[in-house]
C-alpha positions as CSV (number, residue, x, y, z in Angstrom):
1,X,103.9,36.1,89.7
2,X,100.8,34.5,89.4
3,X,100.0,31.4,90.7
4,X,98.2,28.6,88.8
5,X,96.2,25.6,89.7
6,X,97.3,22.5,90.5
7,X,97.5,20.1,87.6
8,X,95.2,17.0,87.7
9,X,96.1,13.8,86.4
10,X,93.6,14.7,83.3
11,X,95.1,15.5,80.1
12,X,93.0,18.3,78.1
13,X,91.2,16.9,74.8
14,X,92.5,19.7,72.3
15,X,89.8,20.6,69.5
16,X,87.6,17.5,70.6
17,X,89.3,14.9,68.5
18,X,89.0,12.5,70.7
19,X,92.2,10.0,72.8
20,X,95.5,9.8,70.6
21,X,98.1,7.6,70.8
22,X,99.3,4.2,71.0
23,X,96.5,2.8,72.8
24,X,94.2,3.7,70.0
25,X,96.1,3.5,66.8
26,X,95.3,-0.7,64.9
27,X,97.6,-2.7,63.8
28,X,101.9,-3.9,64.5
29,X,103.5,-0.4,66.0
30,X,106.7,0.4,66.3
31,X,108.1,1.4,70.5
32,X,106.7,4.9,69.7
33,X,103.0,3.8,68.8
34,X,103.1,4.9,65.1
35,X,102.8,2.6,62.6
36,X,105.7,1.8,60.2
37,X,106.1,2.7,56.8
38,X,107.9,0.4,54.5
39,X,111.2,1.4,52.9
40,X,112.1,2.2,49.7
41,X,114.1,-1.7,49.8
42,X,111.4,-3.2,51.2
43,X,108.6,-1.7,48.8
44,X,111.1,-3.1,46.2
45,X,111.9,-6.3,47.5
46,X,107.9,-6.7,47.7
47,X,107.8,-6.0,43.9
48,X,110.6,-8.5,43.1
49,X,109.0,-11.3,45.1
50,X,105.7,-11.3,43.4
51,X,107.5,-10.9,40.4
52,X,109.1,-14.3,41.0
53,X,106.2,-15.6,42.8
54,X,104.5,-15.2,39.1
55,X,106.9,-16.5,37.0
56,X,107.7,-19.7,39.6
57,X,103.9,-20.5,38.8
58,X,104.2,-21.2,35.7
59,X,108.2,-22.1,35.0
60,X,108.9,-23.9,38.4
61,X,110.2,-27.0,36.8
62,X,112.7,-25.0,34.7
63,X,113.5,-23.1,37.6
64,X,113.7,-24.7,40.5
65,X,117.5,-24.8,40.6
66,X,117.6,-20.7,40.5
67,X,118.5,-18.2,43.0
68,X,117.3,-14.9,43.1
69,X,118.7,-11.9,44.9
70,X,118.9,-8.7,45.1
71,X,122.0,-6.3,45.1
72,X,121.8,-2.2,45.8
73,X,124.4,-1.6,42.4
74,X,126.6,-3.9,40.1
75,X,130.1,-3.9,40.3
76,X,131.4,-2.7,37.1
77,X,135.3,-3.4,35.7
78,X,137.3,-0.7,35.1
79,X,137.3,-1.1,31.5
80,X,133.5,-0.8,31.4
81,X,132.8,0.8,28.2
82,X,129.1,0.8,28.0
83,X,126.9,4.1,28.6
84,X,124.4,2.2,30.3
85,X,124.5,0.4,33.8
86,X,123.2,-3.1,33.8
87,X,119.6,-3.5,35.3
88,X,120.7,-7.7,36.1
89,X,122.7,-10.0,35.7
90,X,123.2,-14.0,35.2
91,X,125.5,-15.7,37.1
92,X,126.3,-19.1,36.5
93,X,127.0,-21.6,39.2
94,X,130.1,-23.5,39.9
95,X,130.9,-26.7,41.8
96,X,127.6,-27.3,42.3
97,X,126.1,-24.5,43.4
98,X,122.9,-22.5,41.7
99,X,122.5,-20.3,39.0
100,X,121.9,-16.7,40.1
101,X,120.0,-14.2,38.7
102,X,120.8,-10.8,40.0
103,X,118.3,-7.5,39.9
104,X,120.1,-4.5,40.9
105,X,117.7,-2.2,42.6
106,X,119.3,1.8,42.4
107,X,119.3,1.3,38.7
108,X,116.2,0.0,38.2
109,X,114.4,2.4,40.7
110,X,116.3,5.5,38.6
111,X,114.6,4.4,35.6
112,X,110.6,4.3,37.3
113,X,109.0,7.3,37.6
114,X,106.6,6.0,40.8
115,X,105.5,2.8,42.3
116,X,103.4,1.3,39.6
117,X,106.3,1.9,36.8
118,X,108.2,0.3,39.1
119,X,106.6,-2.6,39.8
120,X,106.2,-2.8,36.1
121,X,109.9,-2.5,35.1
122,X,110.8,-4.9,38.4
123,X,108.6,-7.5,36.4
124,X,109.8,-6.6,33.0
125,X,113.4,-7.1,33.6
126,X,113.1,-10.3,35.1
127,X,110.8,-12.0,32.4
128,X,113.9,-10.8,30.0
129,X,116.3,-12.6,32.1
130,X,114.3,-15.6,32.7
131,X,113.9,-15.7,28.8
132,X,117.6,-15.5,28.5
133,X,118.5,-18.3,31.0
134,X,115.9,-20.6,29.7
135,X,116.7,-20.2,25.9
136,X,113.2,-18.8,24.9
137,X,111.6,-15.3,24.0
138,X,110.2,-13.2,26.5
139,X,106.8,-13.2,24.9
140,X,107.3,-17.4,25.5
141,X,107.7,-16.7,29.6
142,X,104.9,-14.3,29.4
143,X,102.5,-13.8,26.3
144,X,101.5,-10.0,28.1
145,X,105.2,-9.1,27.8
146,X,105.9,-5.7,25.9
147,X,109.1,-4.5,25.0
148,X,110.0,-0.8,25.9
C-alpha cells in the first residue's frame, strides 16, 4: 500500500476554469447555489398575467368586477358529450360575489407546440372569452385578433 500526501486545504482547479459554485454564480439561488428554473405552471401563469395585464389596459372599466384564475383541468359531467375539452370557462357570480373567468392550463398547454404558441393561444383564448362576457367580437377587444 502506498501512502499518499497529506491533503491541504486547497481544492485542485480541474481544466483551469476557474472557482465554481455558489459564491460565484449572480442572481436569487436556491440552498444548493444553482439558480432556479421556472416551472411549467409558473411559465404559464407568467403568460396568463400579461395576457390580462394587456387586456386590463384597455377594458379596465368593463372589467374591473372580473376574477381571473387558473385551474390545472375542468371538471366535466358525466353526460359530457362533446369530443373536445373546454380550454375556459365563465362563471357567473352569485350573492354578490365576481364574475370568473376560468383558463384551464393542461388543455391549453396540449394544444401549443412550444413557448411562443403558447403564449399565443394563452392570449387568444382569453380575448374570446373576454369578447363573450362583454357582448362584443373578439376583433372589438383586440383589432390583431385572428381566429384559428
Amino acid at each position: 500500500m502506498v501512502d499518499s500526501p497529506p491533503r491541504s486545504g486547497r481544492r485542485r482547479d480541474r481544466r483551469g476554469r476557474g472557482a465554481r459554485g455558489g459564491a460565484v454564480l449572480p442572481g436569487p439561488l436556491t440552498p444548493r447555489g444553482v439558480p432556479r428554473s421556472r416551472t411549467p405552471r409558473e411559465r404559464f401563469d407568467g403568460f396568463v398575467l400579461e395576457a390580462v395585464t394587456a387586456l386590463e389596459e384597455r377594458w379596465s372599466e368593463e372589467l374591473g368586477a372580473v376574477e381571473f384564475a387558473v385551474e390545472e383541468t375542468p371538471v366535466l359531467p358525466d353526460d359530457w358529450a362533446a369530443s373536445t375539452v373546454p380550454l375556459a370557462s365563465l362563471v357567473e357570480g352569485s350573492r354578490g360575489a365576481a364574475r370568473r373567468l376560468v383558463l384551464y392550463r393542461r388543455p391549453i398547454e396540449l394544444r401549443a407546440d412550444g413557448p411562443a404558441e403558447l403564449g399565443a393561444l394563452v392570449y387568444t383564448v382569453l380575448v374570446e372569452q373576454v369578447a363573450e362576457l362583454l357582448g362584443r367580437t373578439p376583433e372589438e377587444i383586440d383589432p390583431r385578433y385572428e381566429p384559428e
